[in-house]
C-alpha positions as CSV (number, residue, x, y, z in Angstrom):
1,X,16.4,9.2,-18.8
2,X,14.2,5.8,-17.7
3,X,11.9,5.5,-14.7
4,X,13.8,5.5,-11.4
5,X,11.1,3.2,-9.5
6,X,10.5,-0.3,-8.3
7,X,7.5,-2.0,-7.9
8,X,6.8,-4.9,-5.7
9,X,3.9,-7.0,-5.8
10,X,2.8,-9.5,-3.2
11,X,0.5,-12.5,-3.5
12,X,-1.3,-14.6,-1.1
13,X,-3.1,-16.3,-3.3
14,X,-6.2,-14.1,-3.1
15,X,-8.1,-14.8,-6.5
16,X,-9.0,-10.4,-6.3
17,X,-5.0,-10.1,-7.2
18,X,-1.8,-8.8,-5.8
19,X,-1.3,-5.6,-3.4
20,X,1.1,-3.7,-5.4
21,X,3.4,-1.0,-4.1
22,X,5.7,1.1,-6.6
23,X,8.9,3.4,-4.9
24,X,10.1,5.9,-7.4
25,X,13.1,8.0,-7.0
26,X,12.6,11.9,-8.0
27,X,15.6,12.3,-9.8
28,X,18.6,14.8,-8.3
29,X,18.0,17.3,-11.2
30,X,14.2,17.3,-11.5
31,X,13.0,21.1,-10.9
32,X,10.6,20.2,-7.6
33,X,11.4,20.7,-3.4
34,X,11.1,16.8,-3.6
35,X,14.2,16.0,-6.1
36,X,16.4,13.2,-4.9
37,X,13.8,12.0,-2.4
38,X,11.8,8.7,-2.4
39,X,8.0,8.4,-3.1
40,X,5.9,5.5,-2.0
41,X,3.2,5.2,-4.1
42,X,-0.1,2.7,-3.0
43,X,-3.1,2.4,-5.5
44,X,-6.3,3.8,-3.9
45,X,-9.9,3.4,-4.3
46,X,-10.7,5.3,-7.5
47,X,-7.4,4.0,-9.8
48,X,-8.1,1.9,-12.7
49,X,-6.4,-1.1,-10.2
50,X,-7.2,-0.3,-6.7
51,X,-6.7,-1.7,-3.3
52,X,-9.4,-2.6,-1.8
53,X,-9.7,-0.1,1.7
54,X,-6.9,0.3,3.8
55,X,-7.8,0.9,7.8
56,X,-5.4,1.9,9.9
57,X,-4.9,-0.6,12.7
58,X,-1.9,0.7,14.9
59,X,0.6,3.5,13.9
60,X,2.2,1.6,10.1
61,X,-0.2,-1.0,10.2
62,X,-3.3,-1.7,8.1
63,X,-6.0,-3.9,7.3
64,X,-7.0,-4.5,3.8
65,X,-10.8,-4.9,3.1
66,X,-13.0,-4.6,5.8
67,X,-12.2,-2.7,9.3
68,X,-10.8,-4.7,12.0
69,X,-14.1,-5.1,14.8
70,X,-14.0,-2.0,17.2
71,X,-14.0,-5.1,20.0
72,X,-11.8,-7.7,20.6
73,X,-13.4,-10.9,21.1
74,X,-11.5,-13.8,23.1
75,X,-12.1,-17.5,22.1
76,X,-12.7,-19.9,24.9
77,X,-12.7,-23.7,25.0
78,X,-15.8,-25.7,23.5
């Protein structure tokens, strides 16, 4: 039986590569608690390919690389 999984990989032109995320079906028959369910699977740190950091801005949302500043700062008018 093949491999059950997409992968998607998105580019904005960053010359350190594409963020790459793979979903892989467990299939229906497999002999684990997680058969027939989805896995989302992100390369981390110490992979062959990593991502570079990912900090968790808000519940879902990241940011890739460096932490967001604790601080907002607002921008005023030269």
């Amino acid at each position: 039986m093949g491999d059950d999984a997409i992968t998607l990989s998105l580019s904005t032109g960053d010359p350190c590569g594409a963020f790459t995320i793979t979903i892989r079906r467990v299939p229906d028959d497999a002999d684990s608690p997680l058969a027939g369910r989805l896995l989302l699977h992100l390369p981390y740190p110490d992979q062959p390919m990593p991502h570079d950091q990912l900090h968790p801005l808000h519940p879902g949302t990241f940011v890739i690389g460096r932490p967001a500043p604790a601080t907002r700062t607002h921008l005023t008018a030269a």
